[in-house]
N, C-alpha and C positions, 0 to 999 in steps of 0.2 A: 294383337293379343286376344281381341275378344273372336276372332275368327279359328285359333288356336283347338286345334282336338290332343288334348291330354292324354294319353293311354296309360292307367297305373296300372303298376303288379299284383295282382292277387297276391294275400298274405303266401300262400305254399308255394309261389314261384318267385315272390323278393326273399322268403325264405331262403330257399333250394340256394340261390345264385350266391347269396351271400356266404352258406356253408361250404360251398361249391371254391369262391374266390379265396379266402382266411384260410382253407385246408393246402389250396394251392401256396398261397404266400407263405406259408408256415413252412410246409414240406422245402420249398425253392430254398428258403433264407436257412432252414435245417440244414441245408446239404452244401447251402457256400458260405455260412459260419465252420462247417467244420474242414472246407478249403482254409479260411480265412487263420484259424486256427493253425494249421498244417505250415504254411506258408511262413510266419511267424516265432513258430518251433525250431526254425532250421535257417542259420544266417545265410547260406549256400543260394536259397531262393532270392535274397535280398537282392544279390550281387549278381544275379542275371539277369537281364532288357525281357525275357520272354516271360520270365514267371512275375515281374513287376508289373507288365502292364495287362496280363493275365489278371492277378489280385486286384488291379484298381477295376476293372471288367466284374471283376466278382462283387465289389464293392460299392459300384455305383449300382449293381442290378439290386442290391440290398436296400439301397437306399431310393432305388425309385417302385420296387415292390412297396417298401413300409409305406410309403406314399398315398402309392396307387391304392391297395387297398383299405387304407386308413379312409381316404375321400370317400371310396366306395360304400363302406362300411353307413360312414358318416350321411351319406344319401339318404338309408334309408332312417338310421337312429338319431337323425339331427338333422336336417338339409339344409337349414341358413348357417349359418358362420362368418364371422366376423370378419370382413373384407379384408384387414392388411392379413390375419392370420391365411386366411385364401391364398392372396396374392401369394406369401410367400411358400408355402406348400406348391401351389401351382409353377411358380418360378423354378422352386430346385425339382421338381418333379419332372419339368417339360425341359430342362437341362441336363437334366441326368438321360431322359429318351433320348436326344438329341447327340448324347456323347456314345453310346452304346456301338452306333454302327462306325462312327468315327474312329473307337478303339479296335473296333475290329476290323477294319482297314490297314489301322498298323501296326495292329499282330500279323497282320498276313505278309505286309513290307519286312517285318522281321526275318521271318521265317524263311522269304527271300533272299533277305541279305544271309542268312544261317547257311542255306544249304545251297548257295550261287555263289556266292562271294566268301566262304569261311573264313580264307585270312584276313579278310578286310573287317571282321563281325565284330571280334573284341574292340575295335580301334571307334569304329562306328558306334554300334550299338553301347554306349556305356551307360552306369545306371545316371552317372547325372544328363547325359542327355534326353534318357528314358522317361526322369520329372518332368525335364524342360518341354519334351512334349508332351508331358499330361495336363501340366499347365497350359498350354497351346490349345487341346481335346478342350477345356475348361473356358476358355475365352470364346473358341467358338459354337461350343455348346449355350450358351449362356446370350449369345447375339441377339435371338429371337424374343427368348425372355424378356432380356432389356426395355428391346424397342416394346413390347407389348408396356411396362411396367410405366415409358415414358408417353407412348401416346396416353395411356390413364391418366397420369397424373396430369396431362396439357389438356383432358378434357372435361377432367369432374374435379369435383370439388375438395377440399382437405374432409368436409363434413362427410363424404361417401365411403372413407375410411374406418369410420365410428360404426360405418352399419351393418347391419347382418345383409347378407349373400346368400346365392343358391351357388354353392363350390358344387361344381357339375365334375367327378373324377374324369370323363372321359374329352375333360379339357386338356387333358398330357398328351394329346393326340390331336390331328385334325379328323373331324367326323363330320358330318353333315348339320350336327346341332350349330356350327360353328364354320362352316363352308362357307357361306358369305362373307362371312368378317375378316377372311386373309385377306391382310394387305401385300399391294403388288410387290413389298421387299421382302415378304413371307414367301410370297409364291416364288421369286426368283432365289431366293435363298436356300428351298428346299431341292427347288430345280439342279441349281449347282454343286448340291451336296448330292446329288444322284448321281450327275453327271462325273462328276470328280473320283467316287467312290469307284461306281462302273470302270471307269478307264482306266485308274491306280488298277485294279481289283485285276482286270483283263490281263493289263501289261503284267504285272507280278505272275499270274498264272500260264502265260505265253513265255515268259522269259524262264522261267521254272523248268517248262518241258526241255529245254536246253540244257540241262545241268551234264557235266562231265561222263557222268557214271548211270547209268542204268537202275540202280539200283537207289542214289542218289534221287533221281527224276521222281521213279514211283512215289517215293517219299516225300518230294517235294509236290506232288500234284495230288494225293491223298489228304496231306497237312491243308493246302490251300484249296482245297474243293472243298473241308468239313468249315473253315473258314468262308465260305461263299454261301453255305448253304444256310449258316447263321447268320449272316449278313443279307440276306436272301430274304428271310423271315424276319426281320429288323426292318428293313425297307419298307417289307410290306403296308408296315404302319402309316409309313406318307400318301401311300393311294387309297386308305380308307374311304374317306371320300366318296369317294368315285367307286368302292365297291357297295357303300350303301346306298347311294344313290339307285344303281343298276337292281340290286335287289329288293330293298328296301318297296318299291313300287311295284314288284309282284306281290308282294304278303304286307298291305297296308296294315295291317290288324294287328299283326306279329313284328312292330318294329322295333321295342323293347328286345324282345328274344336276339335281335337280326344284331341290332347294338352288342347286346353281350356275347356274342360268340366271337362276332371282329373282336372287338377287346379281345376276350380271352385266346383267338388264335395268334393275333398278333401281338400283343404287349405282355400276356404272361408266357405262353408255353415258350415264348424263345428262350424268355429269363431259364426257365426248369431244364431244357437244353444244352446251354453253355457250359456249368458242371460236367454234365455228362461228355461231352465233346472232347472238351480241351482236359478236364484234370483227371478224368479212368484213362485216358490216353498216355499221359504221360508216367513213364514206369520211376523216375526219379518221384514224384507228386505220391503214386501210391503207395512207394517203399515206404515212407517217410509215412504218411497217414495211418499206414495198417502197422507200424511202431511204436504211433503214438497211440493211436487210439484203439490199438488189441490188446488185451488184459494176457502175458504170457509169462506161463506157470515156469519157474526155473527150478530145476530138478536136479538137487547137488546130493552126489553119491559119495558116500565116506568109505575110504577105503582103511581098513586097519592097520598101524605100521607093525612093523614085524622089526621085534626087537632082537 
């Protein structure tokens, strides 16, 4: 620690970043509250495997935004905090990253099975199976978490509970401040979930191109490409790492700035993305939005009876 070089923010540039992250989160959570809303409105959505596991997508990106930039927030207007309140901010925050790409893995299986297999989708795809795997997303999002929350408690004390922490937000993520400390079931844990994702992800887009109909196909490899490329930029987050690393030692000076850009490309702009992808896409999603939420003037003509 004493060999440690600090680099703080200038007031105008913790500034800038923090008006910069709060107008992001604001904006994101503005536009999948009024999915969330949409969704809600209309039981129609309830009772389909695609718009269910859509909304908990929307839902978890809600709850690991308020998260993320709450921590953030909190960095600069508070930096210690109170280690269990940490732990558990960092647990459902580093759990909900972890679910993100998981569910968009099997929204892509879905959409598979929708447009490969139709007869087979209702039978498959039902909404109680559609829980029974968000439940499933939820145990293995949560793995990591775990094991962090149980080596703590087998190595510190009940007393380190009581004390104030530096809650660092860019712990929902592996970054470099934190590249040493994975352990080898972290490292093979994230390995497997790429490899997993990758191959599901392939085969579902290979087997796509095979669809009956021509016309079928396009739509199946358009749906599951905007699906890749979100999944794409979800990912990215696990190689942080190793993209700060490589850069980070050209621009010693600038490694604050280097920090918040990875953050902000990979852990917020995908969140702001996934609205835009998945619910302007879908024309059942906007009929239903622009219903609810467009003010429409009814304009009732009185015709005289003729007696």
């Amino acid at each position: 620690m004493n060999s440690t070089i600090w680099i703080v923010d200038s007031y105008e540039e913790a500034f800038a970043k923090n008006i910069v992250i709060v107008t992001l989160g604001f904006i994101i959570n503005f536009i999948n509250g009024m999915f969330v809303v949409t969704f809600f409105s209309n039981l129609m959505f309830s009772r389909d495997s695609r718009y269910i596991l859509y909304i908990h997508l929307v839902l978890n990106d809600i709850l690991m935004i308020d998260i993320s930039v709450t921590l953030y927030v909190l960095t600069y207007a508070s930096p210690l905090l109170n280690a269990s309140l940490c732990c558990i901010l960092l647990f459902l925050g580093k759990a909900t990253f972890m679910i993100t790409p998981l569910n968009l893995a099997g929204m892509a299986i879905e959409r598979f099975i929708a447009i490969c297999k139709p007869l087979h989708h209702s039978r498959i795809c039902t909404p109680q199976r559609t829980y029974i795997f968000i439940c499933l997303l939820w145990v293995l999002g949560t793995i990591p978490s775990l094991a962090d929350i149980i080596i703590l408690f087998s190595i510190q004390p009940i007393s380190f509970f009581r004390s104030t922490v530096l809650c660092y937000p860019f712990s929902l993520f592996p970054s470099k401040a934190n590249l040493d400390n994975l352990t080898a079931s972290q490292v093979i844990y994230m390995s497997l979930v790429w490899i997993i994702l990758i191959y599901t992800y392939c085969r579902v887009l290979f087997t796509a191109r095979k669809a009956v109909s021509k016309g079928s196909a396009n739509k199946a490899q358009s749906t599951i490409l905007l699906h890749g490329v979100q999944l794409l930029l979800c990912m990215l987050s696990y190689i942080t790492p190793f993209m700060y690393v490589i850069i980070a030692d050209f621009f010693p000076l600038h490694r604050t700035k280097i920090t918040f850009c990875i953050y902000l490309l990979t852990n917020i702009m995908p969140r702001l993305l996934s609205p835009l992808i998945y619910g302007l896409r879908d024309q059942k999603f906007m009929k239903q939005m622009k219903e609810y939420f467009t003010c429409r003037v009814i304009i009732v003509k009185i015709v005289p009876s003729k007696l």
